[in-house]
N, C-alpha and C positions, 0 to 999 in steps of 0.2 A: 044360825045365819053366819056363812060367811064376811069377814071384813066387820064386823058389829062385836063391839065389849061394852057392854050394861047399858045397850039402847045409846048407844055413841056410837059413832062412826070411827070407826082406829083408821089413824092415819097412815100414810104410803112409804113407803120410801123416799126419803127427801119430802120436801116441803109444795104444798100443791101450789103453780098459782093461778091467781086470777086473772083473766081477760084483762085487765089494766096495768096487772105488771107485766103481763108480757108487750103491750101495747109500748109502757115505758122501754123497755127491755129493747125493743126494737127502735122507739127513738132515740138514744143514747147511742145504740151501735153508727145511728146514720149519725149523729154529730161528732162520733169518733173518727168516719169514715169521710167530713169534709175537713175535719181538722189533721187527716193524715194525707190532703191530696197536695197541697201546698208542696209538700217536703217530696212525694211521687214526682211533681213537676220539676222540681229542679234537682234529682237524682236521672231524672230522662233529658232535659237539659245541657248536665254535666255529662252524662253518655253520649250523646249527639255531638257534642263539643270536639269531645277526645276524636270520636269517629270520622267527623271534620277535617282534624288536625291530622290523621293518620294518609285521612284520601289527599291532600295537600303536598304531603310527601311523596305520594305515587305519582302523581302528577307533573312533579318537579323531577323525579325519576326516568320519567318518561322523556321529556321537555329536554331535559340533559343530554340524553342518552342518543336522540332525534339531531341536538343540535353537533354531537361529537360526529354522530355517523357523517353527517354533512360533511363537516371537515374533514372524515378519510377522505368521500369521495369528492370532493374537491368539487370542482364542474365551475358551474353559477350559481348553484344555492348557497345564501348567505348562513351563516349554522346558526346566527341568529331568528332566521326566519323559520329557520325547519324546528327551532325550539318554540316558536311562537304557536305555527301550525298545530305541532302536538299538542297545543291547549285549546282549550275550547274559549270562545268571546268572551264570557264573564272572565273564567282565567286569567286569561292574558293581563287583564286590566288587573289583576292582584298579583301577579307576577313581578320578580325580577332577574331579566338574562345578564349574566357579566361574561364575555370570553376575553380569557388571557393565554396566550400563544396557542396553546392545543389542548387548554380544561378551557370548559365550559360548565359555569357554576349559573344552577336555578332554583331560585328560589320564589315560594307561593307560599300567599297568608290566606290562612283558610275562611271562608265564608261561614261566620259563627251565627247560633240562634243566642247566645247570651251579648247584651250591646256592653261589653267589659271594655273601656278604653286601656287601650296598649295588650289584649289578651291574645289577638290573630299576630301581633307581633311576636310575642313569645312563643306562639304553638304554632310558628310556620313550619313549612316543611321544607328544607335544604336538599339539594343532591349534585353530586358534580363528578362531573362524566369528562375522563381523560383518552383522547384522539392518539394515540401510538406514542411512542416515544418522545 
């Protein structure tokens, strides 16, 4: 007989187990897998943050770049107003436009999912857009 040494069963390669270690087997992996979700959530947190911070810059990019063009052309738009425009409502409200002679500096604190007091302060996004000479 195959697999049979003196009326014994020889065993397998590695160690066989039983229906209840592998049950264990399996509950272990799920308490590993809620004690690694904590640290998942605030590494997507921390990525969403930066993400944030990065579209805040575009934004103020934009804002800038809206409110210089107004200054070339002159007219009746305020370059204040056209840097407004270029932001969307919530925007606006985290925004700030400053124009000094012919830059046009804006700046936007980005709309975070971490509530870090002082952290949209430091990861705003600057940008400043200069009208001709």
């Amino acid at each position: 007989m195959r697999g049979r040494v003196w009326g014994r069963r020889r065993p397998r390669c590695g160690r066989a187990r039983s229906a209840s270690a592998v049950r264990d087997a399996r509950g272990q992996a799920s308490i590993e897998l809620l004690g690694l979700l904590p640290l998942v959530a605030v590494i997507a947190l921390v990525a969403m943050t930066f993400v944030a911070s990065h579209g805040a810059g575009e934004q103020a990019g934009e804002a800038a770049e809206a409110g210089a063009l107004a200054l070339l052309q002159g007219g009746d738009a305020s370059p204040r107003d056209a840097a407004e425009h270029a932001l969307d409502e919530p925007t606006r409200k985290r925004a700030t436009i400053t124009i000094s002679g012919r830059t046009v500096h804006v700046r936007v604190r980005p709309r975070l999912a971490l509530p870090i007091p002082g952290l949209a302060d430091e990861l705003a996004g600057e940008a400043k857009a200069v009208a001709g000479p």
